[in-house]
C-alpha positions as CSV (number, residue, x, y, z in Angstrom):
1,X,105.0,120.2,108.3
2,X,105.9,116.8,106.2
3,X,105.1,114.1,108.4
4,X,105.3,110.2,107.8
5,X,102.8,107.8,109.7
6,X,102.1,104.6,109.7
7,X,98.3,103.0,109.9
8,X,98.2,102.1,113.6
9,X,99.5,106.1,114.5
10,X,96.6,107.5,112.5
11,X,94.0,107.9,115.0
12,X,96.6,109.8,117.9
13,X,97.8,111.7,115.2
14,X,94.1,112.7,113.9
15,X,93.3,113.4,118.1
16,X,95.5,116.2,118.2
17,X,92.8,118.5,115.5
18,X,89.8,120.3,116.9
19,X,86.6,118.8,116.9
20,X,83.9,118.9,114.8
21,X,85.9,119.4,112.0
22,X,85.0,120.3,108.7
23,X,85.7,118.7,105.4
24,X,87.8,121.0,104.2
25,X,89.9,121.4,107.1
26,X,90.3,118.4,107.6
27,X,91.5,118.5,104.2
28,X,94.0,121.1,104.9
29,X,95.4,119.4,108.0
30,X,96.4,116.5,106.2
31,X,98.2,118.4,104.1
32,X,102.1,117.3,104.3
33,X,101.6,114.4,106.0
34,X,102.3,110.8,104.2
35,X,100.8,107.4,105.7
36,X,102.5,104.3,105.2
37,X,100.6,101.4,104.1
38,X,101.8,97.6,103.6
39,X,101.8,98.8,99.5
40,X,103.6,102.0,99.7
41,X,102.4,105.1,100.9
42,X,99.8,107.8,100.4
43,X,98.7,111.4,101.0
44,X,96.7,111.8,104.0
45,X,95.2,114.6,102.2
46,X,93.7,113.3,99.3
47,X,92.6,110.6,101.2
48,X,90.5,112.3,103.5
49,X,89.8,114.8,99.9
50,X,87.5,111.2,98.7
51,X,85.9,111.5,101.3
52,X,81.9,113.0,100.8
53,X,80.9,113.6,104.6
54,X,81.0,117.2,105.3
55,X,82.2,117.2,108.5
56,X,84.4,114.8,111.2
57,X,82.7,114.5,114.7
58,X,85.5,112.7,116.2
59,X,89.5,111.5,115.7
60,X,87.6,108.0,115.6
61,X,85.0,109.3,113.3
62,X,87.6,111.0,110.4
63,X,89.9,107.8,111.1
64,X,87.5,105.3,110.1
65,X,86.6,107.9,107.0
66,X,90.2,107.4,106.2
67,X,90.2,103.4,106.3
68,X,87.0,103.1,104.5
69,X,88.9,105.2,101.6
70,X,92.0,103.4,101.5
71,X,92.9,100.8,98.8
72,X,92.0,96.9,99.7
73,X,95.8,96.3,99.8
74,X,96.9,99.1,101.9
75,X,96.6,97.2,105.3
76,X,98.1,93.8,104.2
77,X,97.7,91.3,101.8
78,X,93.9,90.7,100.4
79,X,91.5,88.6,101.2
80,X,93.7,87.6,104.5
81,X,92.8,87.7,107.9
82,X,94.7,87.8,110.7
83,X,93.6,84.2,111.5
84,X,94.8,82.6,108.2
85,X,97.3,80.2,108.3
């Protein structure tokens, strides 16, 4: 099913898969689904395909996974926190 999420739905949307998961269905399962980031968008897919653990323990566990594989751009603009003025 093609599915568009942003960032802050990723880890509900990860919650509904079966756990552990393996890498490779974890893979398959983001298949079809595109995330929207503050810099366009990417596959959930190859996202999670970067990834070199072999298996996802949790939603929180394959969501972080994800964040730690996005670009430095994909949440908002660099080098910015939230308390910037």
């Amino acid at each position: 099913m093609e599915q568009e999420i942003k960032l802050n739905q990723l880890e509900s949307a990860l919650a509904t898969l079966d756990y552990p998961i393996d890498h490779a269905a974890a893979v398959e399962a983001g298949e079809g689904v595109t995330l929207l980031l503050a810099d366009g968008t990417t596959e959930l897919a190859s996202v999670v395909a970067d990834s070199n653990a072999e298996r996802f323990d949790s939603a929180d566990e394959l969501a972080s996974e994800v964040m730690s594989n996005l670009p430095r751009n994909a949440v908002g603009e660099p080098y910015q926190s939230e308390g910037d003025a």
